[in-house]
C-alpha positions as CSV (number, residue, x, y, z in Angstrom):
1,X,110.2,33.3,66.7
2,X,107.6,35.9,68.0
3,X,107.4,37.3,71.4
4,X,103.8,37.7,72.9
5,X,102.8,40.7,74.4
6,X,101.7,41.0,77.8
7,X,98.2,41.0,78.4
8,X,98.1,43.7,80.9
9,X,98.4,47.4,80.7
10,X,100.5,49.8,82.0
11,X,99.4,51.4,84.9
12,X,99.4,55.5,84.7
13,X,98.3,58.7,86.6
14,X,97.1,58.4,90.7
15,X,94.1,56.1,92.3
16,X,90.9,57.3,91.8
17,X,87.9,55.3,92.9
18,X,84.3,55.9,93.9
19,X,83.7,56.8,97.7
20,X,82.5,53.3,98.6
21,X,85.6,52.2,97.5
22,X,88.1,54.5,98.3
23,X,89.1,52.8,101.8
24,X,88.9,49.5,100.6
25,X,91.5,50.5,97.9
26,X,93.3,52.5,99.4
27,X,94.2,49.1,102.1
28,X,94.4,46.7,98.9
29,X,96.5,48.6,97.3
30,X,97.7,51.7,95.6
31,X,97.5,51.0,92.1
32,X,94.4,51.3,90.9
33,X,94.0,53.8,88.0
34,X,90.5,54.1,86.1
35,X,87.9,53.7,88.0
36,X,85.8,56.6,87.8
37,X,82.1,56.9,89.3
38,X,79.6,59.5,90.9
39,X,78.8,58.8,94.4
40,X,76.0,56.7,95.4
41,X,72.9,59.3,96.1
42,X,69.6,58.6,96.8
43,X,67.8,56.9,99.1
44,X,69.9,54.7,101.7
45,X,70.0,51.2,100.7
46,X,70.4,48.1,103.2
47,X,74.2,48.1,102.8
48,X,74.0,51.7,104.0
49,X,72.3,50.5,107.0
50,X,72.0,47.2,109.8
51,X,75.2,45.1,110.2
52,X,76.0,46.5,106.1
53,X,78.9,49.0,105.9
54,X,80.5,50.9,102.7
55,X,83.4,48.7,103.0
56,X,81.1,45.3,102.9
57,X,79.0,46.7,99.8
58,X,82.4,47.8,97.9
59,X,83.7,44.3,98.4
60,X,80.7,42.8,97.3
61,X,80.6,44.9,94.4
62,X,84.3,44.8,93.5
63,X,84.4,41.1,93.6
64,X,81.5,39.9,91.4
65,X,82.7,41.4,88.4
66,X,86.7,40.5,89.3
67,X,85.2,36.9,89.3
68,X,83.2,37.0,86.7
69,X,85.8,38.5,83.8
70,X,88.3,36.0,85.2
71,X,86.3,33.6,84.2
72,X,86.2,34.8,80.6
73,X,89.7,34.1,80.7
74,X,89.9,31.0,82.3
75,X,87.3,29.4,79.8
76,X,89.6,29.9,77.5
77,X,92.3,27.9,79.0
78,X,91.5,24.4,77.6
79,X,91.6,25.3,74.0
80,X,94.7,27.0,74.1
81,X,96.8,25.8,76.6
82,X,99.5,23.2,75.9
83,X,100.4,22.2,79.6
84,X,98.4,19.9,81.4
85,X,99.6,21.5,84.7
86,X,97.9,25.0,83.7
87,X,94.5,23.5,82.8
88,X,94.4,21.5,85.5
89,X,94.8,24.7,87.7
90,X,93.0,26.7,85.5
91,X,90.1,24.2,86.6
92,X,90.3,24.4,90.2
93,X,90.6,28.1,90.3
94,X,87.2,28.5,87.8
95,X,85.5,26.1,90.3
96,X,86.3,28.2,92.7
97,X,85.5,31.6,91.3
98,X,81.7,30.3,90.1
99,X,81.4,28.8,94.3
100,X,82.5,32.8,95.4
101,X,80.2,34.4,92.6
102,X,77.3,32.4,94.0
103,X,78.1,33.5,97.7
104,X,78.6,36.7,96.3
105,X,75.2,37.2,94.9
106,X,73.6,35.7,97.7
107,X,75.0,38.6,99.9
108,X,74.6,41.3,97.3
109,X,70.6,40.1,97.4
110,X,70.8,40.4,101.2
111,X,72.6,43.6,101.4
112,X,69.7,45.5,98.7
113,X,72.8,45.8,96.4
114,X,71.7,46.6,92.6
115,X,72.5,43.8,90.5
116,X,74.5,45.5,88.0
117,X,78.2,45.7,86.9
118,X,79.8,49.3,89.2
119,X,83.1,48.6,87.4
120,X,82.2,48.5,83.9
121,X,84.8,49.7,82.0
122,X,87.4,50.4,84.3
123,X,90.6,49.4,84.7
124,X,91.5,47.8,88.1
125,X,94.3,45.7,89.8
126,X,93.6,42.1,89.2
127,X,90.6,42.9,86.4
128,X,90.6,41.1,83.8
129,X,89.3,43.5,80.8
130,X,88.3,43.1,77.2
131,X,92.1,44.2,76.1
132,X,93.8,41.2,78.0
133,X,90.9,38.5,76.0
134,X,91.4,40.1,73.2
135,X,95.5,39.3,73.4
136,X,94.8,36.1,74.8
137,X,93.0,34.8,72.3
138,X,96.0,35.9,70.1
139,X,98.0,33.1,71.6
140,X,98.8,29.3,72.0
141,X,100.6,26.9,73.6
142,X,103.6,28.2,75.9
143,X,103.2,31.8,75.2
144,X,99.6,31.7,76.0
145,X,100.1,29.5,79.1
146,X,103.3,32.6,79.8
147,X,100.4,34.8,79.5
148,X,97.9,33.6,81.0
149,X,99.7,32.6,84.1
150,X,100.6,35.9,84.5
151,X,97.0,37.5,84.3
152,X,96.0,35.0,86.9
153,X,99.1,35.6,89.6
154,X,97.7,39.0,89.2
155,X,94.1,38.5,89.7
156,X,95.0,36.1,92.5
157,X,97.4,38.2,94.7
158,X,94.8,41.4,93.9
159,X,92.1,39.1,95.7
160,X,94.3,38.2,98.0
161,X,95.1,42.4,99.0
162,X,91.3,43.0,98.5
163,X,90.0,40.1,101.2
164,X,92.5,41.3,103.6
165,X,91.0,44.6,103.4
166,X,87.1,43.8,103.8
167,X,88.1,41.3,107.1
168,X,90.0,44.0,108.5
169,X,87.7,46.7,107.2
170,X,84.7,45.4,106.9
171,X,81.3,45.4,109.3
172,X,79.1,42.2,108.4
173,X,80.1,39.6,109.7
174,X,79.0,37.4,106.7
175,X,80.7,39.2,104.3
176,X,83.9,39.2,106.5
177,X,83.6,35.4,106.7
178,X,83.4,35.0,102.9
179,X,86.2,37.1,102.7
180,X,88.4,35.4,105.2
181,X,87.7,32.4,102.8
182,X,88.7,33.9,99.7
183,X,92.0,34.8,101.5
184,X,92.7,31.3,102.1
185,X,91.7,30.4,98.8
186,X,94.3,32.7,96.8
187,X,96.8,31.6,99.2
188,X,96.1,28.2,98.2
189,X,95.8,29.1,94.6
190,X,99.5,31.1,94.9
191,X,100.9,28.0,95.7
192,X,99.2,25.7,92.1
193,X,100.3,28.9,90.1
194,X,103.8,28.7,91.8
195,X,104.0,24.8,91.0
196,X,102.2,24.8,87.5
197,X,105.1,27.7,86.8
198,X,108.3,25.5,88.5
199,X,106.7,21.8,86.6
């Protein structure tokens, strides 16, 4: 009998993050290694300006892609996954995430935000990135549902550190109420990965 390999990386060397996100981080979390980016130049965009704030636009910008490569690994859930606990919460936490990526975008439109991905390629708390598919899709049954569980507590509680921050943090108040939902939502989701992992 084989033992899988966790998904996720080890974590080396200090935090280094873009200026926008540096605060943000810094609240969430220490752990961050590999995210590397020039500050923003140019001319000032909305989030720059109004009720917008760096915390709000590094939130905004954080989240989409967090959401977005979770779902990669969530779709992959029902093909794999031997307990029907685990795709059931593997469900209600993707119908979730696409609900958040469509507030999301609707704020990053409003804030002037450029529609692109600021975290490509890096290596965050909570990201899922193309090494943790590619070792998922390696698996089956129990050790992917071990696996995968695992990725997602991660994810989650990262969320979870992240939200706090941009309520505490943050400046618009519509971004702060999304992210006082999101809070309750991985609190809520906590508790189905906590109960899909004791049944």
């Amino acid at each position: 009998m084989t033992t899988a390999a966790s998904p996720r990386r080890p974590r080396n060397g200090p935090a280094r993050a873009p200026v926008l996100l540096v605060g943000l981080l810094l609240v969430a979390g220490p752990s961050a290694t590999g995210c590397v980016a020039e500050p923003p130049t140019g001319v000032p965009t909305p989030a720059a300006t109004a009720t917008f704030g760096g915390t709000d636009a590094a939130w905004i910008q954080l989240m989409i892609p967090m959401n977005e490569q979770a779902l990669a690994a969530l779709d992959l859930v029902p093909g794999r996954s031997a307990d029907e606990g685990v795709r059931e919460v593997a469900g209600r936490i993707a119908a979730g995430r696409r609900a958040e990526l469509d507030d999301l975008r609707r704020l990053r439109g409003r804030a002037g935000l450029p529609a692109v991905n600021e975290h490509e390629g890096h290596d965050l708390p909570g990201m899922v990135i193309p090494a943790d598919l590619v070792a998922l899709r390696s698996l089956r049954g129990p050790a992917f549902d071990s696996a995968i569980g695992q990725t997602l507590r991660e994810h989650v509680e990262q969320g979870a550190r992240l939200a706090d921050a941009e309520r505490t943090n943050g400046s618009d108040a519509q971004t702060r109420g999304l992210a006082e939902r999101v809070g309750r939502t991985r609190a809520t989701e906590l508790g189905w990965l906590t109960d899909a992992h004791e049944g």
